[in-house]
BAKEKE-634889 format. One line per field, with one value per residue (C-alpha): residue number from 0; residue in one letter; chain; z, x, y. Coordinates in steps of 0.5 Angstrom, whole numbers. Layout:
residues N
resi <- c(NUM ...)
resn <- c(a ...)
chain <- c(A ...)
up <- c(Z ...)
east <- c(X ...)
north <- c(Y ...)
***
This chain:
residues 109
resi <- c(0 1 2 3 4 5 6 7 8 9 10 11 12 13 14 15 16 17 18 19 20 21 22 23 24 25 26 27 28 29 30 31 32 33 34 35 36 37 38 39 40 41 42 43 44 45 46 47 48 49 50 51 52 53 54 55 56 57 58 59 60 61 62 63 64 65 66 67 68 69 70 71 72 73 74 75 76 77 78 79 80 81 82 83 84 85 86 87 88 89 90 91 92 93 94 95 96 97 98 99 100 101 102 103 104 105 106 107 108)
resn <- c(x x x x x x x x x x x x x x x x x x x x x x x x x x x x x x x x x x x x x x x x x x x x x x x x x x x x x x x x x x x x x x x x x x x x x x x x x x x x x x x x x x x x x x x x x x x x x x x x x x x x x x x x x x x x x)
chain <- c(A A A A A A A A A A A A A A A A A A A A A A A A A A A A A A A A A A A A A A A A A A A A A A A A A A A A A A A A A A A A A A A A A A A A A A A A A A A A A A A A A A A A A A A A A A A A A A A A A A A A A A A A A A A A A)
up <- c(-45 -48 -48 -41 -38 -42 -40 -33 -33 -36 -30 -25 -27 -29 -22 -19 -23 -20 -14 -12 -14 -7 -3 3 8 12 13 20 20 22 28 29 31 38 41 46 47 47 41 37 40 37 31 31 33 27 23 24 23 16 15 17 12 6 7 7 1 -3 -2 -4 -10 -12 -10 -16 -20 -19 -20 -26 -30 -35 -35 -35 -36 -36 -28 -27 -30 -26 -19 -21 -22 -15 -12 -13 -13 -6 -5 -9 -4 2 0 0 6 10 7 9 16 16 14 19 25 22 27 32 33 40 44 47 41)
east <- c(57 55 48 48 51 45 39 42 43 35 32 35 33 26 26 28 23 18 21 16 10 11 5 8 4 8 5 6 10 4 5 6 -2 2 4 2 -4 1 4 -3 -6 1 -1 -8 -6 -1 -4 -10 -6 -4 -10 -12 -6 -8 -15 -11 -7 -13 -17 -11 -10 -17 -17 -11 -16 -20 -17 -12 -17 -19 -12 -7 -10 -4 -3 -9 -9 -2 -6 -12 -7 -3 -10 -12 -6 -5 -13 -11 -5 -9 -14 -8 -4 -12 -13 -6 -7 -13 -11 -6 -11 -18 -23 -23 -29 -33 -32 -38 -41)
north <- c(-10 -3 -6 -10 -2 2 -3 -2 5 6 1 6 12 9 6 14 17 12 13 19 15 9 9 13 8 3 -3 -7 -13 -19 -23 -30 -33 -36 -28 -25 -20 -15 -16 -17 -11 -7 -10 -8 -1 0 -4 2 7 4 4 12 13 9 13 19 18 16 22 25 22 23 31 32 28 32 38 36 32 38 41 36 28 25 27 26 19 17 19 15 10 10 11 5 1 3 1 -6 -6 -5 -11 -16 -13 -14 -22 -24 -20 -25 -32 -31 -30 -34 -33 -38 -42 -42 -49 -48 -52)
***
């Protein structure tokens, strides 16, 4: 039972300290491919302000691995890591966004 209580208190404070690290971007709920206009254009403007706030937080993970890569590798390391799981994060939310909405095919042909 003293191990169960010591694991559970380490995953907690490991999660707390890797708390500061969450990509700051929120990511807009996807719609079902039957809403309205309306509800796609929403989506379509969050969905771009998701986008902006992604590119936002990238630069500025590059900028202090720029700035820490020859002082303090570890943080520089650690940014280069959160930089490119949110660019992995990104790519993931974009292909869902995709095969939600696929492109309609003309009914002209």
């Amino acid at each position: 039972m003293k191990f169960l209580l010591s694991a559970l208190t380490l995953s907690v404070l490991a999660t707390s300290v890797y708390a500061d690290d969450a990509i700051p971007c929120k990511k807009p709920v996807i719609p079902n491919p039957q809403a309205s206009d309306t509800v796609i254009k929403m989506f379509n403007k969050r969905y771009d302000a998701y986008k902006v706030c992604i590119k936002k937080y990238v630069d500025e993970q590059h900028a202090i691995v720029d700035s820490e890569k020859d002082k303090n590798m570890e943080k520089a390391r650690s940014a280069n890591d959160a930089a490119e799981a949110a660019i992995k994060d990104y790519n993931a939310f974009s292909e869902e966004a995709q095969a939600a909405f696929p492109p309609q095919e003309d009914k002209d042909k």
